[in-house]
C-alpha positions as CSV (number, residue, x, y, z in Angstrom):
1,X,35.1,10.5,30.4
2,X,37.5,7.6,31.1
3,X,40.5,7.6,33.2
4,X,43.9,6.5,32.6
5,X,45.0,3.9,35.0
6,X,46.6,6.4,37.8
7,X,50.2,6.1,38.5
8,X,52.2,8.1,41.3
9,X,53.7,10.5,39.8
10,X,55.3,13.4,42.1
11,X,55.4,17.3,41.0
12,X,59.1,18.4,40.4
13,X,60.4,17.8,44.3
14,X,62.3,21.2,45.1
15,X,63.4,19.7,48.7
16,X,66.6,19.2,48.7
17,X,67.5,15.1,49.9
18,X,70.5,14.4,52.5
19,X,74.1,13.7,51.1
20,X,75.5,10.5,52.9
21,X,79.4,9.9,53.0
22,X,80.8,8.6,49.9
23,X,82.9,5.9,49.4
24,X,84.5,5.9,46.1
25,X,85.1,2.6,44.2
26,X,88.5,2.9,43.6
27,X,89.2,2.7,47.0
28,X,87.2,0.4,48.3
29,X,88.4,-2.0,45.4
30,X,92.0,-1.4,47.2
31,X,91.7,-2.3,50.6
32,X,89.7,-5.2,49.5
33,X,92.0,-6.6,46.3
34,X,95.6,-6.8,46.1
35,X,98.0,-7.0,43.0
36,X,97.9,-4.2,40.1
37,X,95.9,-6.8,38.0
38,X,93.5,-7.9,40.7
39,X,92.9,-4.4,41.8
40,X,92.1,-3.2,38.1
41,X,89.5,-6.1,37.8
42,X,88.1,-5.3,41.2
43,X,87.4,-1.5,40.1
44,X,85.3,-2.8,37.4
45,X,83.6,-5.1,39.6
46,X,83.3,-1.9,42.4
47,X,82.0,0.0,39.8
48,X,79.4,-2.2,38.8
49,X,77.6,-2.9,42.1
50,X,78.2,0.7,43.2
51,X,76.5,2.2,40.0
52,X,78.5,5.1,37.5
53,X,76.3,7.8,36.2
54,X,77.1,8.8,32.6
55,X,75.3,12.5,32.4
56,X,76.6,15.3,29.8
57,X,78.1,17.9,30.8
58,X,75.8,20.5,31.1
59,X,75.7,23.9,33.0
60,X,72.4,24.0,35.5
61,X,71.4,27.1,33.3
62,X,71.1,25.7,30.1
63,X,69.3,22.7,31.8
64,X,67.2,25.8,33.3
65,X,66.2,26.8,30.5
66,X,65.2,23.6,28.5
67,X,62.5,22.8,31.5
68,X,61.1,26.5,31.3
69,X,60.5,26.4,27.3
70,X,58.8,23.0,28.5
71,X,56.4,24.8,30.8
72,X,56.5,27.9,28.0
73,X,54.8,25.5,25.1
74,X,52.3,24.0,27.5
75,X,51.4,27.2,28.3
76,X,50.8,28.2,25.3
77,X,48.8,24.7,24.6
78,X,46.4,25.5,27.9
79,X,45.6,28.6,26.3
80,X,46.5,31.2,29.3
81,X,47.8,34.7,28.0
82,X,49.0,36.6,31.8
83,X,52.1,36.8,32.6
84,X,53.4,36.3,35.7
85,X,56.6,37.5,37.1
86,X,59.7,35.3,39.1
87,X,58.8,34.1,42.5
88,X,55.7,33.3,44.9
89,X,54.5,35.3,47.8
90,X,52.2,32.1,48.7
91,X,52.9,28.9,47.8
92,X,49.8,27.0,46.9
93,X,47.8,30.4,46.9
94,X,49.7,32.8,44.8
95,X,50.9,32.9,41.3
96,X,54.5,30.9,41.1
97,X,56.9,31.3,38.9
98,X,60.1,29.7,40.1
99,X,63.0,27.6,39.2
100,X,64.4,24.2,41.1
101,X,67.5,22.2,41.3
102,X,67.3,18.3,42.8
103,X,70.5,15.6,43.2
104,X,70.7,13.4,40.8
105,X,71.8,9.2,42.3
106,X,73.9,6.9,40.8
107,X,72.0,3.3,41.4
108,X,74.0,0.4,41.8
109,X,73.2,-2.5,43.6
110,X,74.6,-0.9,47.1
111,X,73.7,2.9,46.7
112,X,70.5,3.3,45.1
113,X,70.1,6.7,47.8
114,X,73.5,7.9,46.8
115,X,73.7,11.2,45.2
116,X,76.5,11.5,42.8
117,X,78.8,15.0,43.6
118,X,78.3,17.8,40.6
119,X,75.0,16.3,39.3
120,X,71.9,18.1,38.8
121,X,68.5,17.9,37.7
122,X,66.2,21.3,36.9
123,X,62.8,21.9,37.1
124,X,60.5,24.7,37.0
125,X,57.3,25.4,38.5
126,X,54.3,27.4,37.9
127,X,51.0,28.1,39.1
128,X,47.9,30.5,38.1
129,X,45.0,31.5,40.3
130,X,41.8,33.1,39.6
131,X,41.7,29.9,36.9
132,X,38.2,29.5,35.7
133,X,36.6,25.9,34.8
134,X,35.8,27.4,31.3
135,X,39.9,27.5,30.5
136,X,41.4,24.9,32.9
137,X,38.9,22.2,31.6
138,X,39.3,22.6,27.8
139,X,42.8,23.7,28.3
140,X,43.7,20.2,29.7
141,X,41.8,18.1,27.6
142,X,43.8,19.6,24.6
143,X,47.1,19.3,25.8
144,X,46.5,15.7,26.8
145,X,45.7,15.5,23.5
146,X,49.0,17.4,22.0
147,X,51.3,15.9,24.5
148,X,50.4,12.6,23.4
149,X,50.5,13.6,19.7
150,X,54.0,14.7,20.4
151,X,55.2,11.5,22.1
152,X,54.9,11.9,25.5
153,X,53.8,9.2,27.4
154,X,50.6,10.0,30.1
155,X,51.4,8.4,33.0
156,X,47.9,9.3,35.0
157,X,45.0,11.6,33.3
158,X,42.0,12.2,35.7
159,X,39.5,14.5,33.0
160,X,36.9,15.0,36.4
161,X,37.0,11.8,38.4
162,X,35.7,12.0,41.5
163,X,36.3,15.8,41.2
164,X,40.0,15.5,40.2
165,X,41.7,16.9,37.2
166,X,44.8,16.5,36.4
167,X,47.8,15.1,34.1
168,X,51.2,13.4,34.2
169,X,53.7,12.6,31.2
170,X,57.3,11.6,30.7
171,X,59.3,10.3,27.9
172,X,63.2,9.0,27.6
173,X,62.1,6.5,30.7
174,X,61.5,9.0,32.8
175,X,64.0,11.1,32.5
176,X,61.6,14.5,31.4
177,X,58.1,14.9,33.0
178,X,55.6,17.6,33.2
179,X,52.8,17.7,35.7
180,X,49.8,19.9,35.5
181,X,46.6,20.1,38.4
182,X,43.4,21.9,38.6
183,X,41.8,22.5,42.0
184,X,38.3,23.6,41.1
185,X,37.1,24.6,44.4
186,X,40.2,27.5,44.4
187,X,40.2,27.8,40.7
188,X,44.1,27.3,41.0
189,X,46.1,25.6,38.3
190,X,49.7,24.1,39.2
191,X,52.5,23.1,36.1
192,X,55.9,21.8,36.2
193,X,59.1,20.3,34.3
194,X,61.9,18.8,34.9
195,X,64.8,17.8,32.8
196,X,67.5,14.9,32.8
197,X,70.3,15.0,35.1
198,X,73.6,16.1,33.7
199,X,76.8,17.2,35.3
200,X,77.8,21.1,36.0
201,X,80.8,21.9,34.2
202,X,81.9,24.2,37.1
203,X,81.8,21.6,39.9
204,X,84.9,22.0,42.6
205,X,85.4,18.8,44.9
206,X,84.5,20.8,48.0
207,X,81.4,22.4,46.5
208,X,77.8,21.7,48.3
209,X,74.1,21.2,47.2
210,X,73.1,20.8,44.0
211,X,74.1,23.0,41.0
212,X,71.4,25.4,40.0
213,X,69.7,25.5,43.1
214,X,70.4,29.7,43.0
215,X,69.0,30.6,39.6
216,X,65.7,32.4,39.0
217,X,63.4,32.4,35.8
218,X,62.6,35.3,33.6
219,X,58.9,36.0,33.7
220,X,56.8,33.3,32.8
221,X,53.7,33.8,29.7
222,X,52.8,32.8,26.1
223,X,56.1,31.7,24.3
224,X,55.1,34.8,21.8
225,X,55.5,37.4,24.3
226,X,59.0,36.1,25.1
């Protein structure tokens, strides 16, 4: 088999990144501009170079529960049939079946690390053990297959390279992925998606951490035992 050109392409990141002191354009624009008419043009200006996120206004469960019908249909696709219930006892060992909420950042030209307040992004993750070569190998090969039928763009597909098999897709620029690995030598099989970022209806100024970042999945199986 032939491999994609490999891309880095990180598994929905649960860890949660540092908030740094925000300054907010508006007032930056007025200590720096003076005059009703200056100011206003300044604002844009501010606004520009400091970067304005335009997410929909979307509550973290919804989100939620976009990413986990994501993981549901690939499920399906790899062909697996347990069930596994909400959590993991051992991360990288056990079974997983949990749910993940990441800032979302604004960009600009001076706060490409800034996280903007009442933004989210969800993912969920999942992982099988006890995963056989006779389903992870023909279970990926298919959904490479499906994924890219259905518009997804592959970002890296290793089908046994050097020992390595695994897959990466995204579509809307980015903005959704889904990642899938298979470690033969522990028979474990790790998945994951993530969604856009959009902004919590229910965000208070005052409020910490990233919306969603308390909610946990129903249990996790074929989309026809839902």
């Amino acid at each position: 088999m032939s491999e994609e050109p490999a891309t880095p392409f990180p598994a929905p990141d649960l860890a949660l990144a540092p908030r740094r002191p925000r300054v907010r354009p508006s007032a930056l624009a007025a200590l720096v501009c003076g005059g009703a008419a200056l100011a206003f043009v300044c604002v844009l200006a501010f606004r520009f170079a400091w970067g304005s996120a335009d997410y929909p206004r979307v509550a973290p469960q919804d989100m939620a529960d976009r990413a986990f019908q994501q993981s549901q249909e690939a499920y399906d696709v790899l062909g697996f049939t347990r069930t596994v219930q909400p959590g993991v006892e051992d991360l990288g060992v056990s079974t997983e079946n949990t749910l993940g909420s990441d800032y979302c950042y604004s960009g600009g030209l001076f706060n490409l690390d800034e996280s903007v307040d009442g933004a989210h992004r969800m993912s969920h993750s999942w992982a099988l053990d006890r995963v056989p070569e006779s389903q992870a190998v023909p279970g990926l090969r298919r959904l490479h297959q499906q994924l890219k039928d259905d518009g997804w763009e592959v970002s890296s597909y290793r089908d046994g390279e050097a020992g390595n098999w695994d897959l990466f897709v995204q579509r809307d620029d980015g903005d959704e992925r889904m990642s899938f690995t298979w470690f033969p030598d522990r028979e474990y099989f790790m998945g994951g998606a993530s969604g856009p970022c959009a902004y919590d209806p229910e965000w208070k100024d005052g409020d910490v951490g990233p919306s969603g970042d308390h909610l946990r999945p129903p249990a996790f199986g074929p989309a026809r035992q839902g």
